[in-house]
N, C-alpha and C positions, 0 to 999 in steps of 0.2 A: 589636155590635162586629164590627170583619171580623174575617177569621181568624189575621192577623199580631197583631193588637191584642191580640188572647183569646189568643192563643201566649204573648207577653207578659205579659199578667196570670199566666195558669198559673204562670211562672215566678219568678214572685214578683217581680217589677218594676214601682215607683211608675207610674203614670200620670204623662206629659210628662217621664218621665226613662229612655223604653224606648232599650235598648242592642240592634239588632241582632246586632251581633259576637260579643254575651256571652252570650247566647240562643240563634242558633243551632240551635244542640243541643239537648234535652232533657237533666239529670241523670239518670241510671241509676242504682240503689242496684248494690254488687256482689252481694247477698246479702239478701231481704224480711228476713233475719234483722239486720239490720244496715240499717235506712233511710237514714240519713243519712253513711252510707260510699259514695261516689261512684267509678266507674269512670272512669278519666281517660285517655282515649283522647289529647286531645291535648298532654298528655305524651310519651307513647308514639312518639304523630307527630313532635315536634319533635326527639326525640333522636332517633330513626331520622336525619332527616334531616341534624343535626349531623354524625352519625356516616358518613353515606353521602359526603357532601361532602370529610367528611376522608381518607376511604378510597379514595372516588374509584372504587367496585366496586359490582359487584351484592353483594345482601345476601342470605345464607340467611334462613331464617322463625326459627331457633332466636338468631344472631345480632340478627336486629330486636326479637327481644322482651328475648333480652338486653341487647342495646347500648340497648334503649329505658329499662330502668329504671337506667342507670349511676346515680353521685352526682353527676359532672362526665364530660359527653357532651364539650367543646370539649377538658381538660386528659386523659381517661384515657387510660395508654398501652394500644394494645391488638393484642394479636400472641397468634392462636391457641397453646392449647398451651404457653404462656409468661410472659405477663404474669397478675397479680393483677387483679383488675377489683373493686371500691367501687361494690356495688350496693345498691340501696331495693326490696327487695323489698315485693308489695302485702298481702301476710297472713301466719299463719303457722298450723298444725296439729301436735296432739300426740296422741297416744294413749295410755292411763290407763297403761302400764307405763314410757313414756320422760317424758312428760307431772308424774310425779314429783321428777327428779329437775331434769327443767329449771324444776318452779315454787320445788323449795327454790335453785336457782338466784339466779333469777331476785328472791325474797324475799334474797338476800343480797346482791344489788347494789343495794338500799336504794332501788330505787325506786318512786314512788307507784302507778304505774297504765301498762299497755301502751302502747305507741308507736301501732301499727296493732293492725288485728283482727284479735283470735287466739281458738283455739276448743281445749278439749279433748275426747276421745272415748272414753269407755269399752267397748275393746271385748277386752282381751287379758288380762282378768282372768276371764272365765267359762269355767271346764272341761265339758267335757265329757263329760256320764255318762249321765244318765237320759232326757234331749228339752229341749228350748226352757224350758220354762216352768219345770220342776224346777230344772233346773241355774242359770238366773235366778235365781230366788228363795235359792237354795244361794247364791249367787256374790254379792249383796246381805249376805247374812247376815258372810258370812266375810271380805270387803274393806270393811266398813262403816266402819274408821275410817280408810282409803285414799280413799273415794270421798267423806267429809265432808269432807280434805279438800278434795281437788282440787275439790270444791263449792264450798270457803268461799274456798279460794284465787284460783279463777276472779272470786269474785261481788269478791274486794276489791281484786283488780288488770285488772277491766274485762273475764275472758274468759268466751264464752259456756261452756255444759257441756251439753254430750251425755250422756244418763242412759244406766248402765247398759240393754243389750236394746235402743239405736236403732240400733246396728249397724256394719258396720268403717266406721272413718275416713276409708277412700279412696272407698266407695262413697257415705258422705255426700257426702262432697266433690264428686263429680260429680255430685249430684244437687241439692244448694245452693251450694257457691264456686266451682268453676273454671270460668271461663270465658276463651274467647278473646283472648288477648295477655298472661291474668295472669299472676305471678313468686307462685309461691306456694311455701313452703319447710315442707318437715313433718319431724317429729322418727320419722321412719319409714321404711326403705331404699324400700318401694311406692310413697311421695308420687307419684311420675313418673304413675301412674295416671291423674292429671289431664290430661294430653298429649291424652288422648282427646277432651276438648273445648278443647283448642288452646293449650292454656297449658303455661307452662315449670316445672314442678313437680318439688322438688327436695327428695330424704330428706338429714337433717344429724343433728348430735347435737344434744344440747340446750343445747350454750353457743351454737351458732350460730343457733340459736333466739330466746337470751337475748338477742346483741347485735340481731336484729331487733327482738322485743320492747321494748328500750332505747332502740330510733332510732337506734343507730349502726350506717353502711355495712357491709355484709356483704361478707364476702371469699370469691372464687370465682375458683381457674383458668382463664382464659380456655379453655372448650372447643374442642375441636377439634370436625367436625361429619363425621359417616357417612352418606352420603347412603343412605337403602332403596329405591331404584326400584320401583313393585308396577305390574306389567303386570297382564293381562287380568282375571278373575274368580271370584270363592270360590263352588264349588257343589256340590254332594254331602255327602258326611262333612268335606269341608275347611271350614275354621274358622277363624276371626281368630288362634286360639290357635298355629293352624298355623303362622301366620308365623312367630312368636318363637321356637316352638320351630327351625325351622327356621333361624331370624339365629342363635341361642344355635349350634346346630350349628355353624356356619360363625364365628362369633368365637370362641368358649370362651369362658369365666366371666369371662375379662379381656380380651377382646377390645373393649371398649365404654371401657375405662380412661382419663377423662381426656377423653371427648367424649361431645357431645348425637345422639341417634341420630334423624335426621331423614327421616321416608317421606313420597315423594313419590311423582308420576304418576298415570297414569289409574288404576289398579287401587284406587287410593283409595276411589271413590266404592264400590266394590260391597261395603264392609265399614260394618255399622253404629257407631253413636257409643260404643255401652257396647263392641265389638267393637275400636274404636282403643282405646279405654281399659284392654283386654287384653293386647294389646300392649305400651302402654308401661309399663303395669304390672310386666310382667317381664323392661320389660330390665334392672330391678336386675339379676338375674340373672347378667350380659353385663360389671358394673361401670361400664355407663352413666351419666352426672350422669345425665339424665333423657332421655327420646325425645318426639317430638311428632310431631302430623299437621295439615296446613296445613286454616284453618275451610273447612267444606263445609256440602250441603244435607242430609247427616247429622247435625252439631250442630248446624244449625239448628232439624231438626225435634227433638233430645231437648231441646235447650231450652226448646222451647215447650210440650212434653210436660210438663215439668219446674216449670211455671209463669215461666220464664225469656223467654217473649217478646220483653218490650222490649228484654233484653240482646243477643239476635237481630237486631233492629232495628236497635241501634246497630253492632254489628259487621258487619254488611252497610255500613252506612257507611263504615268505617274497613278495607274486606276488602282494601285492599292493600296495607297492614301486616301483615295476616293469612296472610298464603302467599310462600311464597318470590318474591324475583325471579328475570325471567327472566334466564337467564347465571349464575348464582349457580355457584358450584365451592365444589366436597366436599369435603375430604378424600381422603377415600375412598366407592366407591359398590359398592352391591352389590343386583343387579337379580335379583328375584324374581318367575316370571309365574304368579301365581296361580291362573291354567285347569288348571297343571301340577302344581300343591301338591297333594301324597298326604296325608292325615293320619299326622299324627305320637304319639310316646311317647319322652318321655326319660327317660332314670335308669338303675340305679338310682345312688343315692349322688351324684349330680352332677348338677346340671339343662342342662347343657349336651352330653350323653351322645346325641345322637338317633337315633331310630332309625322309619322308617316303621312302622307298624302292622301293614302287610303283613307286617314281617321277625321281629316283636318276639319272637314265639312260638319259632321256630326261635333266634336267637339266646339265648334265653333258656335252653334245651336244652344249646346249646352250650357256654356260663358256668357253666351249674350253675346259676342261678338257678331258683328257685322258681315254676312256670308258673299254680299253681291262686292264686287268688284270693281273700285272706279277708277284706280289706273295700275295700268303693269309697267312694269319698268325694266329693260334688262343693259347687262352695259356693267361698268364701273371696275375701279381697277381691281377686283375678285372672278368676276365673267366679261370680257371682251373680248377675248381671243378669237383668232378662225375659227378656230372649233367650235366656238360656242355660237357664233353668227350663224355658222354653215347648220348647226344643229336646230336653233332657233327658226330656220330658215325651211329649214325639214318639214317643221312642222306648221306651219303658216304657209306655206305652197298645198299641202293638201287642203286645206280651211279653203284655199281658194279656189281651187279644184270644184269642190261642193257648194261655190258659191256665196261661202262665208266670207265674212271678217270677223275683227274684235269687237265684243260688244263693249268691253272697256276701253278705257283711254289706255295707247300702248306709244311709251319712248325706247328710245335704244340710244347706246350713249358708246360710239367706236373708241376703245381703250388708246390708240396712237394713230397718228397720221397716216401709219400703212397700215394698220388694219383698215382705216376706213377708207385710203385707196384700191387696198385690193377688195374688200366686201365691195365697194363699187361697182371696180375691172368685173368678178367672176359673177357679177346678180344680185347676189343675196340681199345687198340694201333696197334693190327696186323692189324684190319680193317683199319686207318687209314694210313698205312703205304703202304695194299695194295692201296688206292686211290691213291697212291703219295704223302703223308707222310713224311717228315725228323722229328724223334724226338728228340729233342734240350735235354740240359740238364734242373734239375731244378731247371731254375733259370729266371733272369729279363730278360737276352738276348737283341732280338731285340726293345723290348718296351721300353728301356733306349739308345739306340743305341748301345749298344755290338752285334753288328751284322755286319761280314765282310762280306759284301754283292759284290758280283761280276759277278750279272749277267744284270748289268747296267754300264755307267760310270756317273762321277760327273757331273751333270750336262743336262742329258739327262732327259726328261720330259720321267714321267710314274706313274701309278695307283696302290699303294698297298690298301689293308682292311686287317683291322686288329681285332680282339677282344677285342683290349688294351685299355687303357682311355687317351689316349694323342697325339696328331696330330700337333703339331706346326712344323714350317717348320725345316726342315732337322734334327729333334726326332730320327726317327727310325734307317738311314742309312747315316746323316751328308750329303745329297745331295738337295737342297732347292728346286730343282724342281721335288722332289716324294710327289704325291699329295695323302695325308693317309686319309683313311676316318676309322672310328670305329663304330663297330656295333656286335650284337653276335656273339661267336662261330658257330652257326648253321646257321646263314647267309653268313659267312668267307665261310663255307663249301660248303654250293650253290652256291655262288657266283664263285669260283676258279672252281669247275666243268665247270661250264659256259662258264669262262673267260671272262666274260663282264659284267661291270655297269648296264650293258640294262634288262640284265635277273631278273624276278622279280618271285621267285618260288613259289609264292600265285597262279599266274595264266598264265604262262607261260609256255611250253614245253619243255624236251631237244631231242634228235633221240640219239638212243638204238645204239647199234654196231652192230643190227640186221636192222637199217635203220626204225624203229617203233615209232615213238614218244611217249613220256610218261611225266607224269608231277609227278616231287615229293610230296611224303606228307608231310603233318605238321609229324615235328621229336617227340616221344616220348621216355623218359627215367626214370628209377627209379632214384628220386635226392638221393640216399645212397645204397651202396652194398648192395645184398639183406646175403650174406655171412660178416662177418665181414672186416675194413680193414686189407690189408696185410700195416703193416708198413715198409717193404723190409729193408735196411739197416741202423745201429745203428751209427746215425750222429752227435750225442749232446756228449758235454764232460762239465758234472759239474765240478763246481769252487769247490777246496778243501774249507775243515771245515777251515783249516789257509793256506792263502796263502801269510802268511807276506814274508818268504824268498823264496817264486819266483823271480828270476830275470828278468825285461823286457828291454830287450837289442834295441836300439836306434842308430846307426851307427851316428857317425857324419858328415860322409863320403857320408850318403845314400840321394839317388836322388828319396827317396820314401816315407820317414820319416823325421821326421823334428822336435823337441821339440821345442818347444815354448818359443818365450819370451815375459813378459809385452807390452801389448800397451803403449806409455806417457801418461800421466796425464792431464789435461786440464790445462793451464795456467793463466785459471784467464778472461783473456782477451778478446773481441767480437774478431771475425775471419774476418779479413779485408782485402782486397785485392786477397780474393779467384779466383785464373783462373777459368776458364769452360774449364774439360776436355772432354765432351762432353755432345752436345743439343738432348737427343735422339728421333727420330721418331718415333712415333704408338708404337707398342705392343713391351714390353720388358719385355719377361718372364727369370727367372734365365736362361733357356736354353741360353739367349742373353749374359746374364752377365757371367753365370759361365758356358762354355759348360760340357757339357756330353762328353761319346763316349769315341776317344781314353784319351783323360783327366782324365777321372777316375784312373788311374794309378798313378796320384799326389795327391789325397785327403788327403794325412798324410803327405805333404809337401807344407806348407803354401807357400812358395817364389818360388817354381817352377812352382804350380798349378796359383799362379797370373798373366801369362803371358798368361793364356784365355782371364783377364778380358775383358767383354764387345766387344770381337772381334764380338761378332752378332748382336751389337746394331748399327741401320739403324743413322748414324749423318744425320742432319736435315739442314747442311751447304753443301753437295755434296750428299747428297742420297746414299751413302756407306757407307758398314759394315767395321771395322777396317781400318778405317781413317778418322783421324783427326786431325785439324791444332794446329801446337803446337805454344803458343801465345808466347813462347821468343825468337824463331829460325825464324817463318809462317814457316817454311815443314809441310809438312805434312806427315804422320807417323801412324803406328799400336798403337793402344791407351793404352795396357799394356807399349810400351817403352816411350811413352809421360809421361804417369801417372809417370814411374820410373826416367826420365827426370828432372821434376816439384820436385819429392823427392829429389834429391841428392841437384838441387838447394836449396831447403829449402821453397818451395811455395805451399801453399794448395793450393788445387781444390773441385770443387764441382763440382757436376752429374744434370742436368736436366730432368726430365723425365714427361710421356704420363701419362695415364690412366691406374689402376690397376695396377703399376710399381712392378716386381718381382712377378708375377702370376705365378703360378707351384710347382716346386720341394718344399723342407723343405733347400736345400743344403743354408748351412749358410755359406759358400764361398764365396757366392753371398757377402757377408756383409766383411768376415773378409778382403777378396783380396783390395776392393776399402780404407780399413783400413789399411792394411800391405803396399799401394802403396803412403800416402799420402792423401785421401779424409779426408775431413770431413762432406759435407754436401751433403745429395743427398732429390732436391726439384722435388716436380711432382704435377700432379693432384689430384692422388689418388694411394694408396699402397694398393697390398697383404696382409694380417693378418700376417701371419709367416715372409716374408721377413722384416716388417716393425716393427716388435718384435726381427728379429735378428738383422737388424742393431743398435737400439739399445742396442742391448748388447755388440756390440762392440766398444759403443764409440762414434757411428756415429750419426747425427743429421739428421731422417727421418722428412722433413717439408713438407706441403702440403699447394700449393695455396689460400690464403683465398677467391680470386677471380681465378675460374680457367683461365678466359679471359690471367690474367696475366702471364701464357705461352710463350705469345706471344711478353712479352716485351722484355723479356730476347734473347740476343743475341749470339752466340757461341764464338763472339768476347769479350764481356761485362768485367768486373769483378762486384764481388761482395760483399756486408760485411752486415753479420749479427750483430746487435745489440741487445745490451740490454742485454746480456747472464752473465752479475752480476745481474739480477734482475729474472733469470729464474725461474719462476711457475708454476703449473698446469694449466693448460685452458691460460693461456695469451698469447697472439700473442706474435711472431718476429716480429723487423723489418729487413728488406731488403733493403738495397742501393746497386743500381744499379748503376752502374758508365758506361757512354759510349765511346768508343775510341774519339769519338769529343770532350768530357769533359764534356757532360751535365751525369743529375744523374737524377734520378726519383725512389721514394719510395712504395714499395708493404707489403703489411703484409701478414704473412709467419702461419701458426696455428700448431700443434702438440698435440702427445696425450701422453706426459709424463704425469706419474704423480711422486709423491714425490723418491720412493724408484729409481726410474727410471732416472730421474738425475740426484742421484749420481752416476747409472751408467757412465751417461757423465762425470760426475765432476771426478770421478777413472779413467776414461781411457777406461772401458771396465766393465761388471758384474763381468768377473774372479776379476777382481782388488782388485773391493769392496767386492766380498764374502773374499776374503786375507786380505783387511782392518780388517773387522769387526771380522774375527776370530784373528787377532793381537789383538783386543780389548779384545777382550773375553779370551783373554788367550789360 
């Protein structure tokens, strides 16, 4: 045959009916996991082009992948920062603690089997105690009838499952789904992870999940876009991680609010693919939708590393959908020359805190901060990559060299089952293990707080660093006076040698065990096995071809699981006489609202996990966390049994809140708990993107100050009533009366960013409601 002929046969096309046009191309699966899931490139092409036509402009890279996967490219309106955008996202991702509650979801919109491919991940159920394998086997025992099951649930509505011990979520992800141009959406604030290999990856809660999973268009604020210009090149102690920490300096925690964080320029090439993936990973951090870095000859090669090849292949074809155009305008841009990047350390308490390495020590002197060092930590889905092992590993082979170890307590936490087979195969975990070493399993661990830590008690001031992207108070160990700072892997590793903030191993000394002094060098590593990976043990269990008569069994008994019932319905009526269950102070990240830690254990039990709520939110009437005056009793009281107090009476409440309310996590807990207790309305200065997207999906009324001043009117004693909620519209204010115990009232306007489809969430009770409405309609 010639070789057009045999192109065609391959493709499965009759003889004398071969279709050039439709051939072409090769199919690409997106994922070996998934063969017959095609990546569709010219899609992607065709609404890019729709959309550039009507726009008449150059197009960012974040824009083309967005505007690529619209529902309607000819009809959507689309104005940065403003409009709603109705998009088809290509997959979706959960992880075993949000992955819960989006499958009891998901089972109560009564439908058969997922839209697209979607996969669950066990990785935020295993603590932390003993090493890898112990605490595995532990974590098996004690979630068994969580992980049955998100097993059975998976296998009867089509989603793959990631076994317990195959490692976090986001580093699967980049090592099987994302690749260049995808829209991939996970029940996780880290999803963005995926950026690294050139896709638009975006943390949600789990109804937004549900409506991907269901096939109906997904709703997303049109991002605005931060362009990251990276000059020159990363060399010495500097590090991918550097940047972010560096961008998080220069935005703060909400500087990313509302847009896609996009890095451009030559400085691109000299960071590797798990190194972008660093990156975008923590600009949760920043409140970014997601960050991305336009495809290079860096994802080309993890790709192929990766067994991804022909995905390679194809995306060289289509690479000018893949990178911005030229002329493209930013937003905003913010140009960082990487020859010039010192290594960095933020925290503690705030990941947006920076500070060079150089400084950390003296400042730390300064604050009162705690300078010795009691444990290092490196690892977690931000640093686990080869690279970061191999580089970690750099620098703890000379420590040992001179005789050293870690004076601190030092973990390491392998991102996936193949990194920690191949750090096995090539060394690097025995080097690490001889420094003083524990290696964890692989999973979230200590970076979510699954960490039984007991070489502190609660309470005791002390200094960890870590590698991780997250530092708010009592994060890693549930103790508010562990002050965490985050920074590379390879600084984790100097630093713990050391055991003190003080040491800065740019220019600093340690003494040998031979009494010598010596100074470390800058760490070097291959960023990919120079041998292929070992992918060690076979963790994934595909969803059968039919998994209609799987049974997924629900105990009605269990203190773990919980099906689901309807939220009410709105009644029509303005909400009058709402208590204040509490005025909250400063920073209230979900950690406040919904803890972490031992709580993870109720994520698949809406009414037991509610007796977190808001236990770590600072009230603004006594400067105490979980307590607050309950207005029919004055006791005061732990504010889960107030909030369930207020319910049984029959009285709403509403939430006050700071700045950036609900920064963090994706955990939409945050949203349904103050929903399952009673709230209705939670007013602040300013909201999270994802928190402020889940509460409305359940129902709840996210308002924001039209005047932030008026914070301040508001009183913990007050009641409240919003108005006007028969006339509710897009862009129109509320009003708000304010009633005071003396009987005066005084009026503030209240602003929101509903728009149409989104009210009726309100007006249903919740998004489940209405996706139920509307398939009652539809038959």
């Amino acid at each position: 045959y010639s070789p057009f002929f045999q192109h065609a046969l391959n493709c499965g096309i009759r003889r004398y009916h071969v279709a050039p046009v439709l051939c072409q191309r090769a199919k690409v699966a997106m994922s070996h996991f998934e063969p017959n899931e095609y990546i569709n490139y010219e899609k992607l092409e065709k609404n890019i082009n729709i959309v550039r036509k009507r726009l008449d402009r150059p197009l960012t890279l974040s824009e083309k992948i967005v505007y690529g996967h619209l529902d309607d490219p000819e009809k959507q309106e689309i104005e940065r920062g403003k409009t709603y955008l109705r998009l088809r996202p290509d997959r979706v991702a959960m992880q075993d603690a949000t992955a819960q509650m989006a499958m009891l979801q998901f089972i109560s919109s009564g439908l058969p089997k997922v839209a697209v491919p979607s996969t669950i991940h066990c990785d935020h159920l295993i603590e932390a105690q003993l090493g890898g394998e112990q605490d595995l086997r532990r974590a098996k025992d004690i979630n068994q009838e969580v992980y049955n099951f998100l097993a059975t649930a998976g296998a009867k509505y089509g989603v793959g499952f990631w076994k317990p011990g195959s490692g976090i979520i986001h580093q699967i992800i980049l090592e099987n789904y994302s690749y260049p141009g995808v829209m991939l959406i996970g029940t996780d604030s880290h999803t963005p992870n995926g950026g690294g290999l050139g896709g638009v990856c975006i943390g949600v809660g789990g109804a937004d999940a549900v409506d991907v999973m269901a096939g109906i268009p997904w709703e997303l604020k049109c991002p605005k876009v931060i362009g990251v210009k990276l000059t020159g090149k990363l060399s010495g102690w500097s590090s991918p991680k550097d940047v972010i920490l560096k961008v998080a300096g220069i935005l703060t925690v909400k500087g990313g609010t509302g847009a896609i964080i996009e890095y451009h320029g030559p400085g691109v090439d000299s960071i590797s693919c798990t190194g972008m993936a660093t990156i975008c990973n923590m600009g949760a951090e920043i409140g970014a939708t997601t960050s991305i870095f336009p495809y290079n000859a860096r994802m080309k090669k993890y790709l192929g590393k990766t067994g991804r090849a022909d995905i390679a292949a194809l995306a060289d074809e289509f690479q000018q959908h893949l990178v911005p155009d030229s002329g493209c305008q930013y937003d905003q841009v913010i140009e960082i020359n990487l020859s010039e990047l010192k290594p960095h350390i933020n925290g503690p308490f705030t990941p947006d805190l920076a500070h060079p390495v150089s400084d950390i020590g003296a400042v730390a002197e300064k604050e009162g901060w705690p300078v010795d060092i009691r444990v290092g930590l490196i690892g977690s889905c931000t640093n686990s990559s080869y690279e970061d092992m191999g580089r970690s590993a750099a620098v703890a082979k000379q420590a040992l060299a001179h005789g050293l170890k870690c004076k601190s307590k030092f973990t390491i936490t392998p991102g996936s089952e193949q990194i920690r087979a191949t750090i096995e195969r090539d060394g690097y975990a025995k080097i690490l293990r001889e420094v003083g070493g524990l290696v964890l399993a692989n999973a979230c661990g200590p970076c979510i707080g699954q960490w039984d830590r007991k070489d502190i008690k609660k309470g005791e001031k002390n200094t960890i660093v870590t590698s991780y992207n997250r530092n708010f108070t009592g994060r890693n160990d549930a103790n508010p006076e562990t002050h965490a700072f985050v920074t590379s892997p390879e600084i984790v590793t100097a630093l713990s040698i050391a055991g003190t903030l003080k040491f800065n191993p740019e220019t600093d000394y340690l003494t040998g065990a031979d009494g010598k002094k010596f100074k470390l060098e800058a760490p070097d590593a291959d960023e990919l096995p120079k041998l292929e990976f070992d992918p060690g043990q076979d963790t994934y269990q595909y969803p059968p071809k039919d998994g209609s008569g799987q049974h997924v069994d629900v105990s009605p008994t269990s203190q773990r699981l919980q099906l689901l019932e309807p939220f009410d319905k709105w009644d029509g009526k303005d909400l009058e006489d709402m208590l204040i269950l509490i005025k909250v102070k400063g920073k209230c990240t979900t950690d406040h609202i919904s803890a972490a830690g031992p709580w993870l254990k109720f994520r698949g039990h809406l009414d037991n996990i509610s007796n977190n709520l808001l236990i770590g939110a600072i009230n603004i009437e006594n400067g105490k966390a979980n307590s607050v005056r309950n207005a029919l009793t004055q006791e005061f009281g732990p504010v889960p049994d107030t909030a369930r107090y207020y319910k049984k009476m029959g009285v709403k409440w509403a939430v006050i809140g700071d700045e950036n309310y609900g920064e963090g996590s994706s955990r939409e807990h945050a949203a349904l708990e103050p929903r399952h207790l009673g709230g209705r309305v939670i007013i602040t200065k300013s909201f999270a993107r994802i928190h402020e997207t889940n509460l409305k999906k359940q129902g709840l009324l996210p308002l924001t100050f039209a005047d932030p001043a008026d914070y301040n009117k508001i009183h913990p004693v007050d009641k409240l009533s919003i108005v006007g909620l028969a006339d509710f519209t897009p862009g129109k204010p509320l009003k708000c009366i304010i009633k005071h115990p003396n009987g005066s009232q005084e009026t503030i306007m209240l602003n929101h960013t509903f728009n149409e489809s989104q009210i009726e969430w309100f007006r249903a009770g919740s998004a489940l409601n209405r996706m139920k409405e509307l398939q009652q309609k539809s038959g």
